[in-house]
C-alpha positions as CSV (number, residue, x, y, z in Angstrom):
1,X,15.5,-2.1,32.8
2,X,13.4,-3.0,29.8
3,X,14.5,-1.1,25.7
4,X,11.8,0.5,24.9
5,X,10.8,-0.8,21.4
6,X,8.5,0.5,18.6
7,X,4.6,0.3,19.3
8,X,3.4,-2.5,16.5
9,X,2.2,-0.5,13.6
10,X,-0.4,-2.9,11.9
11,X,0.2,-0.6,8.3
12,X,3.9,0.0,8.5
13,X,4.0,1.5,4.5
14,X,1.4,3.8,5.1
15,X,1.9,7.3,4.0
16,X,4.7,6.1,1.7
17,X,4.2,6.6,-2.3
18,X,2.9,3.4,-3.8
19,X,1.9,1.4,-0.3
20,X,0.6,-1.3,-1.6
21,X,3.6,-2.2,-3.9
22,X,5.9,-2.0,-0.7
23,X,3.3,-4.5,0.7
24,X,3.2,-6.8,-3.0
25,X,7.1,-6.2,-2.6
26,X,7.3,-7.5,0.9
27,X,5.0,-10.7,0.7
28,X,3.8,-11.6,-3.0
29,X,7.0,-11.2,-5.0
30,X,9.6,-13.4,-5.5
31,X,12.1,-11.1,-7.4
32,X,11.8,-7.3,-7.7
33,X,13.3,-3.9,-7.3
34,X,11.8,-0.5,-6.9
35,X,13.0,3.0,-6.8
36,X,13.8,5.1,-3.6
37,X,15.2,8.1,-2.4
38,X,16.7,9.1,1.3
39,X,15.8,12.7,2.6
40,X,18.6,15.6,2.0
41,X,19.2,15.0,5.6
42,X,20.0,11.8,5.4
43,X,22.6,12.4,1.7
44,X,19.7,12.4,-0.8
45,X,20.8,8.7,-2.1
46,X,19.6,6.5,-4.3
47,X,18.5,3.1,-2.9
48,X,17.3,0.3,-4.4
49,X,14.8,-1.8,-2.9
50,X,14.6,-5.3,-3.2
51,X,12.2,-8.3,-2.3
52,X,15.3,-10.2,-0.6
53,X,19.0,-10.7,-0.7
54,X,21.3,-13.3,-0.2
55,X,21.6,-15.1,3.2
56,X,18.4,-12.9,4.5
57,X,20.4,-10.0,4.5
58,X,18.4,-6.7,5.6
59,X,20.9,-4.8,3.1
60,X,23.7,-4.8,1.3
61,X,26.3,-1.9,0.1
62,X,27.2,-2.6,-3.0
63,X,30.9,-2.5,-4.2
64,X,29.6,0.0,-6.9
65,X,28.2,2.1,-4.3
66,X,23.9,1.1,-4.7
67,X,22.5,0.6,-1.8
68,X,20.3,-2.1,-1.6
69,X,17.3,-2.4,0.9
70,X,15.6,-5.8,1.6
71,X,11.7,-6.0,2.1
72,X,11.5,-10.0,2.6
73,X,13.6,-10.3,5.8
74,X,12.2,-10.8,10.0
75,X,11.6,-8.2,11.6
76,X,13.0,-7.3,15.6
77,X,10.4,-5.0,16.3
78,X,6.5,-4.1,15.8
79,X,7.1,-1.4,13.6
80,X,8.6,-2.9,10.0
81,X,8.8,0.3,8.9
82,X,11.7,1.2,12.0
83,X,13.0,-1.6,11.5
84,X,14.2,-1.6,7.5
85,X,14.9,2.2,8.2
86,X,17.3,1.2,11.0
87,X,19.0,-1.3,8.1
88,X,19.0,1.5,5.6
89,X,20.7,3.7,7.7
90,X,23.3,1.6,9.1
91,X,23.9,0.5,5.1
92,X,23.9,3.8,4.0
93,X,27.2,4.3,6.8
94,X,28.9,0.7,6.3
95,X,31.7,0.8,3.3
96,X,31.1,0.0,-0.1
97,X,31.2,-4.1,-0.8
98,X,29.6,-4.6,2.8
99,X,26.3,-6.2,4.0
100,X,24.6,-5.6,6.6
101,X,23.8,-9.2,7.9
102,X,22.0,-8.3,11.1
103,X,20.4,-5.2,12.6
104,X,19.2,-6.1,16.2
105,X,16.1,-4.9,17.9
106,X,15.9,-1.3,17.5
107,X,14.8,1.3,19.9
108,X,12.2,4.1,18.8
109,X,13.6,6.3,15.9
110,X,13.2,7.5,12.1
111,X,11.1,5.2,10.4
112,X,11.1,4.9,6.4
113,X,8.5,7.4,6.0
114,X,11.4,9.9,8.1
115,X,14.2,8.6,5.9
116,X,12.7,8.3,2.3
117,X,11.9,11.3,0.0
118,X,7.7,11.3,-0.6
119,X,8.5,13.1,-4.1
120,X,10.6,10.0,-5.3
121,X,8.0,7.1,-7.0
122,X,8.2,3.6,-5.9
123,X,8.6,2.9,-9.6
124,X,8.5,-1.7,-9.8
125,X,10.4,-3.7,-11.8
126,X,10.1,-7.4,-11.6
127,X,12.7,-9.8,-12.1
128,X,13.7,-13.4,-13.8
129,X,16.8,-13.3,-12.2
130,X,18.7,-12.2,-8.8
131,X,21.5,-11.3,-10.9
132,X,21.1,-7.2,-9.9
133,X,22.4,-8.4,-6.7
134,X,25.9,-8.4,-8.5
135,X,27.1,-4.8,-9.2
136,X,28.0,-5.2,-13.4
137,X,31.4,-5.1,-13.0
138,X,31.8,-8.4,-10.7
139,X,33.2,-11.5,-12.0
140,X,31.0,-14.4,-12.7
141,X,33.2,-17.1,-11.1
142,X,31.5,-20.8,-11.7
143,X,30.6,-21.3,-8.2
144,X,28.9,-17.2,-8.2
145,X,27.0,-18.7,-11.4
146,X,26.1,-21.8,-9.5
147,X,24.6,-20.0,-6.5
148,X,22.7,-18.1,-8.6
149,X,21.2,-20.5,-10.7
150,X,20.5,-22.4,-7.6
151,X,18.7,-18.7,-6.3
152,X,16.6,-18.1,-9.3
153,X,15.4,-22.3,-9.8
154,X,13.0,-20.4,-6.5
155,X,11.5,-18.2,-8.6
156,X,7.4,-18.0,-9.1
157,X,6.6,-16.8,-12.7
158,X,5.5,-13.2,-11.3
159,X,4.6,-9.9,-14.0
160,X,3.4,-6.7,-12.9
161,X,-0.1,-5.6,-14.6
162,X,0.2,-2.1,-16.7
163,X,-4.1,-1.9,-16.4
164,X,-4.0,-1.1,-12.4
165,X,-1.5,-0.5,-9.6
166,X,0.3,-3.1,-7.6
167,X,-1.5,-6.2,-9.8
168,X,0.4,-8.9,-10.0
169,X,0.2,-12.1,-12.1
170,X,1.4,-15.1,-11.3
171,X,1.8,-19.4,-12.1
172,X,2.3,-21.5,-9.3
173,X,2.4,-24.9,-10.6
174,X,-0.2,-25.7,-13.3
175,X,-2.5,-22.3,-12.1
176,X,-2.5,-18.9,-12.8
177,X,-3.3,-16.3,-10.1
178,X,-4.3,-12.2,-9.8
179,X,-2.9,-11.1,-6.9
180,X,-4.0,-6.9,-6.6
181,X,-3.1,-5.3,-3.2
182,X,-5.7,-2.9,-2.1
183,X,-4.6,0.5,-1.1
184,X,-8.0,1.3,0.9
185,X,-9.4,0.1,4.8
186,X,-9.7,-3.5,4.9
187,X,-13.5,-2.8,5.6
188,X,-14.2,-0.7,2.1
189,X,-12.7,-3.7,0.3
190,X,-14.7,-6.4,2.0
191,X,-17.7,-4.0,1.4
192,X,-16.8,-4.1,-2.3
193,X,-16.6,-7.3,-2.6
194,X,-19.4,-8.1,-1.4
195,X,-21.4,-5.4,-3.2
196,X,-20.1,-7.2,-6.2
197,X,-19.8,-10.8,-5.2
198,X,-23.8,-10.7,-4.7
199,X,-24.4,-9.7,-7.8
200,X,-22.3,-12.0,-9.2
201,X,-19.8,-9.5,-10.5
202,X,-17.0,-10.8,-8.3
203,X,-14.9,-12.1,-11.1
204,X,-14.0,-11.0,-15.0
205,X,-13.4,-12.6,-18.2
206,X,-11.5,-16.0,-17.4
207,X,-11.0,-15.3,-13.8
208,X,-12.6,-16.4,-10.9
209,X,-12.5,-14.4,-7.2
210,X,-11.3,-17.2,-4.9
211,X,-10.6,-15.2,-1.6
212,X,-8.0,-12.6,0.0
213,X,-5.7,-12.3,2.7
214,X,-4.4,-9.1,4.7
215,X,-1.1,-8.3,4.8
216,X,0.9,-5.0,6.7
217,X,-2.7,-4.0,7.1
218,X,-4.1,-4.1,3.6
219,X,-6.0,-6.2,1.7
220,X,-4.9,-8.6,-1.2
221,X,-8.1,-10.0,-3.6
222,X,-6.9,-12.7,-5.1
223,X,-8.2,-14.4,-8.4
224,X,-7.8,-17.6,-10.4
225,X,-7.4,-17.2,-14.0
226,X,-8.1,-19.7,-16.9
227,X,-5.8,-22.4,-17.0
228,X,-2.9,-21.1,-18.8
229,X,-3.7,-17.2,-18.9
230,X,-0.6,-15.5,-19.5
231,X,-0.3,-12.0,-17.8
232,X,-0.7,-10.0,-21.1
233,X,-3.8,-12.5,-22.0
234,X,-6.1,-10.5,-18.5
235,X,-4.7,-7.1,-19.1
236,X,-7.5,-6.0,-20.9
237,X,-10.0,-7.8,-18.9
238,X,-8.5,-6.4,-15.4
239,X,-8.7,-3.0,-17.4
240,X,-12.3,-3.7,-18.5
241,X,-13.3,-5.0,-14.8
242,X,-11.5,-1.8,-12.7
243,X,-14.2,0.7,-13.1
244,X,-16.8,-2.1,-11.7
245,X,-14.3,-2.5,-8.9
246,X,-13.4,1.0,-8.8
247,X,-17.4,2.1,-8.1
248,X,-18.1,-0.3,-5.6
249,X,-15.2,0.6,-3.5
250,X,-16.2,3.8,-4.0
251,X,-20.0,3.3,-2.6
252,X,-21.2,4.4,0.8
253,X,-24.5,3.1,0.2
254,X,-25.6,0.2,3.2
255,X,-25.1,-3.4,2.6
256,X,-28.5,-4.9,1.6
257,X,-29.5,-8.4,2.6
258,X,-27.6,-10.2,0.1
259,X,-24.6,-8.6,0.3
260,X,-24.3,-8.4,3.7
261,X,-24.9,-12.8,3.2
262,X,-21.8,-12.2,0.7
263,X,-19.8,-10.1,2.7
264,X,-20.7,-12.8,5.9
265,X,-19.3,-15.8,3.1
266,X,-15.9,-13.3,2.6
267,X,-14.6,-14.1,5.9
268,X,-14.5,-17.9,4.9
269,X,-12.7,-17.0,1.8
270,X,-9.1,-16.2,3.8
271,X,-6.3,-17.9,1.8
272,X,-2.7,-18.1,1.9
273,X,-0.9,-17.8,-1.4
274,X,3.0,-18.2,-1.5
């Protein structure tokens, strides 16, 4: 007979505080933690997630005790949200200096939106370095340093934006990017867009919209900046351009003419930036 296994859920982070920072976390971020909580039920413990660990592993006890959950990892199931709960769990029980290198396909239970605490922020922190997969204390043998230089030489040049949530800057080769998860329906953002890109109000000082993609059932804008932009050189314009942005999301008014044409040219506009 069959294991039942979760249903796909097409926005797995939904409901959970800061949704479109899980989504950055999972698929635009080479190196980053963020805060969590589990339930009282489940100890009330601190976890620390992560974009990925060593090896692909789903998680990792810590031989300090942190728990570490990773976003970045395959999933068994349709559900991602089951399935990084199931790791949590079964890290949350292992001993202290354990991974958990493989979880399986798991059958319906608690997802992360069961096992987190809502009142705890999903508070980002980007990283030059996987070094916080160490606990402090461990010895940096040469062949530990090696690894991890090897580790962070993979690193894309990423910075999190203080003028709006879940923004993300970043220079893959010679280019600079604006990468800004949307927490709204994939159909409000096209409908911004659109609103704006037929006005011509798509892009802001130095930056130019060159398409989106949809990930865990959001929607990530994407922009190319002036050659060389450093992330502290667009916060003011991104700051400057947000209430723009902010109103046309915000519209309920039909697409005219034009920007329906715009909204049409959107769909050609799908890109795939890693």
């Amino acid at each position: 007979m069959a294991r039942n296994t979760p249903d796909f859920v097409l926005r797995p982070f939904e409901g959970l505080p800061g949704e479109p920072d899980w989504v950055a976390l999972k698929e635009l971020v080479p190196a980053a933690t963020a805060t969590a909580r589990t339930t009282k039920e489940h100890g009330a413990r601190d976890v620390l997630v992560t974009t990925v660990l060593p090896t692909a592993w789903p998680a990792l006890h810590r031989a300090d005790g942190v728990v570490l959950l990773a976003l970045q990892t395959v999933g068994s199931s349709g559900d991602a949200s089951r399935d990084l709960a199931a790791a949590l769990l079964q890290a949350l029980d292992v001993e202290a200096g354990t991974a958990v290198e493989t979880v399986g396909l798991p059958g319906p239970g608690p997802r992360l939106q069961d096992v987190l605490d809502p009142s705890v922020p999903f508070e980002v922190t980007v990283h030059d370095s996987f070094s916080y997969w160490l606990a402090p204390d461990t010895e940096r043998t040469p062949d530990l340093v090696a690894a991890m230089e090897e580790a962070d030489a993979g690193i894309i040049d990423t910075r999190k934006l203080a003028a709006a949530d879940a923004a993300y800057w970043c220079r893959m080769g010679a280019r600079e990017f604006l990468r800004w998860a949307q927490p709204h329906e994939e159909q409000v953002v096209l409908d911004a867009l659109a609103r704006l890109h037929a006005r011509r109000a798509s892009g802001f000082e130095g930056a130019k919209f060159v398409g989106y993609f949809r990930s865990s059932g959001l929607v990530v804008p994407v922009w190319e900046l002036a050659r060389g932009s450093e992330a502290e050189d667009i916060e003011a314009p991104v700051a400057a351009f947000a209430p723009s942005f902010a109103e046309a999301l915000a519209s309920t008014e039909p697409l005219d003419a034009n920007e329906r044409r715009a909204r049409a040219g959107l769909v050609a506009r799908q890109v795939t930036l890693r």
